[in-house]
N, C-alpha and C positions, 0 to 999 in steps of 0.2 A: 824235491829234485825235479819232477816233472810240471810244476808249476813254474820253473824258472824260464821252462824253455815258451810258457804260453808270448810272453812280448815279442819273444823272438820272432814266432811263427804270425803273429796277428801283424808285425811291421813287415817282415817278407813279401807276403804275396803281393799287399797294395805296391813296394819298391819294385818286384818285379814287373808287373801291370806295368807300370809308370815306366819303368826302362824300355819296354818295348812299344810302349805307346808314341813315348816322347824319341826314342830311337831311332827310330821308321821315319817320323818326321824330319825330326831338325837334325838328325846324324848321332851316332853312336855315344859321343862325348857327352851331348848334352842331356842326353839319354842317362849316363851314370852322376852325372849331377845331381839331376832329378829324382832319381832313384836312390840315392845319399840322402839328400835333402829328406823324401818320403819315410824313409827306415827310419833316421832317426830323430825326426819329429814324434812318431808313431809312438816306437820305443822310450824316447823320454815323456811322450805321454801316458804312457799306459806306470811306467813304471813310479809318475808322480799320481796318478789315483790309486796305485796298491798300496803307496806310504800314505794317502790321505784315508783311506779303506782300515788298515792298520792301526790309524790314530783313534778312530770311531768309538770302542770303546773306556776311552780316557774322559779325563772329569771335563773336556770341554764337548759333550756329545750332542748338541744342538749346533751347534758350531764347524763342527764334524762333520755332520751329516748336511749344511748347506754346504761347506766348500766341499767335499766329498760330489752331490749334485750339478754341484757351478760347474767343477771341473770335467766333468762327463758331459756336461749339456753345453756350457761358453764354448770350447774347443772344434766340439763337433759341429755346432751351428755355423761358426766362423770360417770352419775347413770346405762345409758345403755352399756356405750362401761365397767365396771366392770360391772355392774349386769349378763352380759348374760356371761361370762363367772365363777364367783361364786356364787353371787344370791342377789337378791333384796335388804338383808338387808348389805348386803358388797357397792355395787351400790349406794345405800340411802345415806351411810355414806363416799364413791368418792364424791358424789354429794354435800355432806355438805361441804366438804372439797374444793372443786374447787368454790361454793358459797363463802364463808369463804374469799378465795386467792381473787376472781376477787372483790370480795367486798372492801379488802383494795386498791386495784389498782384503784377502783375507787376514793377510800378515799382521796387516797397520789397524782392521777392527778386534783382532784379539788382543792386542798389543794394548788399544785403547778399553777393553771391557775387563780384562783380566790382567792386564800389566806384567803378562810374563812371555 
């Protein structure tokens, strides 16, 4: 029960950060865009490596454990190498997007080694 609430709180604080960051600047509105955007990139990334985390011990556990990897490491690398040059919630939304890509790659090399 109390591990449900961990994505919550890991997407929260960077949303609010970013609310008042981007708030102050360019006005309140774009502020909760931004802070939308943030939450729930965060949130659907944490919650796609707890199901790739979950799969690890199944008969495909080499397989697992790279996309398991990819997805902690593509994501985050893509969020920082665009965040620090426009900002968090541009970063967030690289990061969904390189998630996203390595995710089918994983899809279509199991698909081709194991056919299921």
């Amino acid at each position: 029960m109390l591990i449900d609430l961990i994505p919550w709180v890991l997407a929260l604080l960077p949303a609010l950060w970013e609310l008042k960051k981007v708030g102050r600047r360019h006005g309140w509105f774009l502020g909760i865009y931004a802070a939308v955007i943030v939450f729930g990139g965060i949130y659907l990334w944490i919650l796609v490596l707890q199901s790739y985390l979950n799969q690890i011990p199944g008969p495909f556990t080499t397989l697992g454990v790279v996309a398991t990897l990819s997805m902690l490491i593509g994501p985050t690398i893509g969020a920082v190498f665009i965040g620090r040059r426009t900002g968090l919630a541009a970063g967030v939304f690289a990061g969904v997007v390189v998630g996203i890509c390595i995710g089918l790659l994983v899809a279509v090399i199991s698909l081709s080694i194991y056919g299921t």
